[in-house]
N, C-alpha and C positions, 0 to 999 in steps of 0.2 A: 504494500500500500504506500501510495505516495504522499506526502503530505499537499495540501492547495494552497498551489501557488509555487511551489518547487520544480525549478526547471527540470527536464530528462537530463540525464547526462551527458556530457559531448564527446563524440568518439575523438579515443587516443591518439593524437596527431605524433608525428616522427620527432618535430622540433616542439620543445615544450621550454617551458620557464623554469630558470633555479633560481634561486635563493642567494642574495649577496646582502655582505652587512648592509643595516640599516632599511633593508626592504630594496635595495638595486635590484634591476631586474638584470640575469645575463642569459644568452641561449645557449639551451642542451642538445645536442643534437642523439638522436639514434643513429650510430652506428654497425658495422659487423667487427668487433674486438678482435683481432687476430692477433697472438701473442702475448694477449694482455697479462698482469702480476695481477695478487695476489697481497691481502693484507692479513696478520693476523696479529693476536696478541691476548689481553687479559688486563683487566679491572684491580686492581688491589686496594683494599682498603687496611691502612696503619695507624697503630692507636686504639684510645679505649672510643667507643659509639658516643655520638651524641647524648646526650639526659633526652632529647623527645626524638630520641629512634625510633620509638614504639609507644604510640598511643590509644590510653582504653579507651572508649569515646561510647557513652550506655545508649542501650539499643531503646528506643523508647515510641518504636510505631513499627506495629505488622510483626512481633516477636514469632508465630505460629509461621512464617517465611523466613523471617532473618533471624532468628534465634532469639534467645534470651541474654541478660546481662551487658558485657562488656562486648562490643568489638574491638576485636586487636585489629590496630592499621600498625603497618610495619613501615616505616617512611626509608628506612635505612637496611635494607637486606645483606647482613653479612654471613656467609659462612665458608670457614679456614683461609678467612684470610681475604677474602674473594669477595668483591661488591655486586650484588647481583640489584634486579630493576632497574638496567640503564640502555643508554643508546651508545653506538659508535658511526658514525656518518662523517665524508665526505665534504669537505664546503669547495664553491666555485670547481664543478667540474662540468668542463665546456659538453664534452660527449661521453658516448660508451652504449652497455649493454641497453634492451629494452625492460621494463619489467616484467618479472614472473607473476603468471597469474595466480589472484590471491584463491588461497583454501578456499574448495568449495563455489569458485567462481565468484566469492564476493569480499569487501571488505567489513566487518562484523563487530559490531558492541555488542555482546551480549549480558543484559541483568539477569543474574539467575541467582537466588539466594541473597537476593540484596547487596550483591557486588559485580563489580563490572570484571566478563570477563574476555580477553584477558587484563592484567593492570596494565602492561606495556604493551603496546605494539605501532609497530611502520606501516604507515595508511599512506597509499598514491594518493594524489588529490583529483577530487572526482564527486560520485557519490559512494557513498558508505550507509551501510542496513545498521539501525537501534531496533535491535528486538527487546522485547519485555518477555520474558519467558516465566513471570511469576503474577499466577493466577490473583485475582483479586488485590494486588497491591496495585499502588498507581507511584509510579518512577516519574523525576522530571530533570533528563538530560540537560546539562549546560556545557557545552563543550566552547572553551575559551583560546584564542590564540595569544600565546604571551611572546609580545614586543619588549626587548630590552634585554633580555633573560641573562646574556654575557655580557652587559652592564650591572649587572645585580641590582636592578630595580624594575622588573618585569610589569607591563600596564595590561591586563588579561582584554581582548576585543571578544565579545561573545560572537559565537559564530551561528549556533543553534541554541533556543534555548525552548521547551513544550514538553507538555505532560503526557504519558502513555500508560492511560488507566488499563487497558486492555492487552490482553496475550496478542503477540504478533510481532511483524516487522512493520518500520516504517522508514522510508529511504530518506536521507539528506544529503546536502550539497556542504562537502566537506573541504575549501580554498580558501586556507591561510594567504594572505595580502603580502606579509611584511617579515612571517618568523615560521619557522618550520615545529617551533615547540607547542603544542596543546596539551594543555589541559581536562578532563573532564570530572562534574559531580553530578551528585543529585539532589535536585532541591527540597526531594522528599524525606532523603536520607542522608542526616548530617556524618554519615561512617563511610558513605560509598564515594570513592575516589577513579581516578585513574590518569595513564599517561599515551602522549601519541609524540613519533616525531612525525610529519609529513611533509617531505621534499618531494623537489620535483626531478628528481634523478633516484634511480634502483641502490643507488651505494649507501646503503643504513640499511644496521640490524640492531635489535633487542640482544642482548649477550646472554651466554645461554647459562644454566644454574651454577655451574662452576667461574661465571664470571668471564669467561672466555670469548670471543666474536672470531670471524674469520669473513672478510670482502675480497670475493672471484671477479677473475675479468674486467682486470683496471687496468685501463689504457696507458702505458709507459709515460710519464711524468711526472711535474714536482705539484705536490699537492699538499693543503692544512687539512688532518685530521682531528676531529674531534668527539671527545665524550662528556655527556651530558646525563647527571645523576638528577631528577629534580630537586631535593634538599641540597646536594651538594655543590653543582654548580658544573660548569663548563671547565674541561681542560681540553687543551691544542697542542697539535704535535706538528712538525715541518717535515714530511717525506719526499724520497724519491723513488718512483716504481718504475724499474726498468722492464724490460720487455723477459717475460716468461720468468721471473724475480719475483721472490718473497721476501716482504717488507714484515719485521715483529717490531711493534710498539703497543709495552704496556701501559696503564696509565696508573699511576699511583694516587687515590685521592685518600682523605683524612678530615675527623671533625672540625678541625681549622681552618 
């Protein structure tokens, strides 16, 4: 179901838009990668966690769906060492691969149990499905684009914000203007959180439970890498990827 007034989608053109500080627009082209490197590396977190790593936040509407008591939000995912809930993405990359088609043909908020799942994930910009998959509760998505975010004073721009009393999907027009960082909550439920990068290039992933990312099929050049923890903030690395070359850059972050 679409919501009224929501444009159809527009089919996936070759040359699309990235993302440059401050909301600069430059072009991406599609091309056929031959030869391309390879990025990998790993998240480390040092030090004792923050005091609000982890907050109880009481469940206090629709317990019989979202449980009872406390919800644990984990703002700060450590384990051995390893920072897990984050991004590793690409900035100003002129061309390269196309994107992989997302799971299941679509891109996916799912509320179920009164959390959004997944917490993290890389959404093309497009349209993207809000399902409510929890009977008789009523969710209400705000999904925000935060401008600023590697200034550390992030201004959130709502991008969608509506209520979905009922089980189902319903499709929105998900184009960040100016910052690839999103945001999302629920206005119904002050515990349900989550995160999105969405660039306009395939090079960003989620790092996987060991804290670890791996980026295929990047075209030989020098490029700024970066990861982005939402508590903790943006770090930048300066690479070179040569041709059929493996690039390892950890990123080390910490409560300070």
């Amino acid at each position: 179901m679409k919501r009224i007034g929501v444009l159809a989608a527009a089919s996936v053109a070759a040359t699309v838009l990235a993302f440059a500080p401050d909301g600069e627009a430059a072009a991406y082209k599609v091309v056929d990668v031959k030869n391309g490197g390879s990025i990998t590396g790993k998240l480390i977190f040092e030090g004792d966690l923050p005091i609000d790593a982890i907050e109880q936040i009481p469940i206090t509407k629709n317990p019989d769906v979202c449980g009872t008591g406390n919800r644990e939000v984990v703002w700060v995912d450590v384990k051995d060492g390893t920072l897990r809930g984050a991004f590793v993405f690409l900035d100003k990359v002129k061309e390269g691969k196309k994107w992989a088609p997302p799971k299941d043909g679509k891109y996916l908020i799912n509320q179920k149990g009164c959390r959004f799942r997944p917490w993290a994930q890389i959404v093309q910009p497009g349209t993207i499905t809000i399902r409510n998959s929890d009977a008789g509760v009523l969710h209400n998505i705000n999904a925000r684009e935060m401008i600023g975010v590697e200034k550390g004073r992030a201004v959130k721009r709502t991008m969608f914000n509506f209520g979905q009393p009922d089980p189902g999907d319903i499709e929105e027009q998900l184009k960040p203007r100016r910052s690839p960082y999103v945001s999302i909550n629920c206005e119904a439920h002050n515990f349900m959180f989550g995160f999105m990068v969405v660039p306009k290039h395939p090079y960003a992933v989620v790092v996987g439970e060991d804290g670890s990312y791996s980026l295929g099929d990047v075209p030989p050049g020098k490029y700024t890498l970066k990861a982005w923890h939402p508590r903790l903030g943006v770090q930048k690395a300066k690479i070179t990827v040569a041709e059929g070359g493996t690039v390892a850059q950890d990123f080390s972050f910490s409560s300070k």
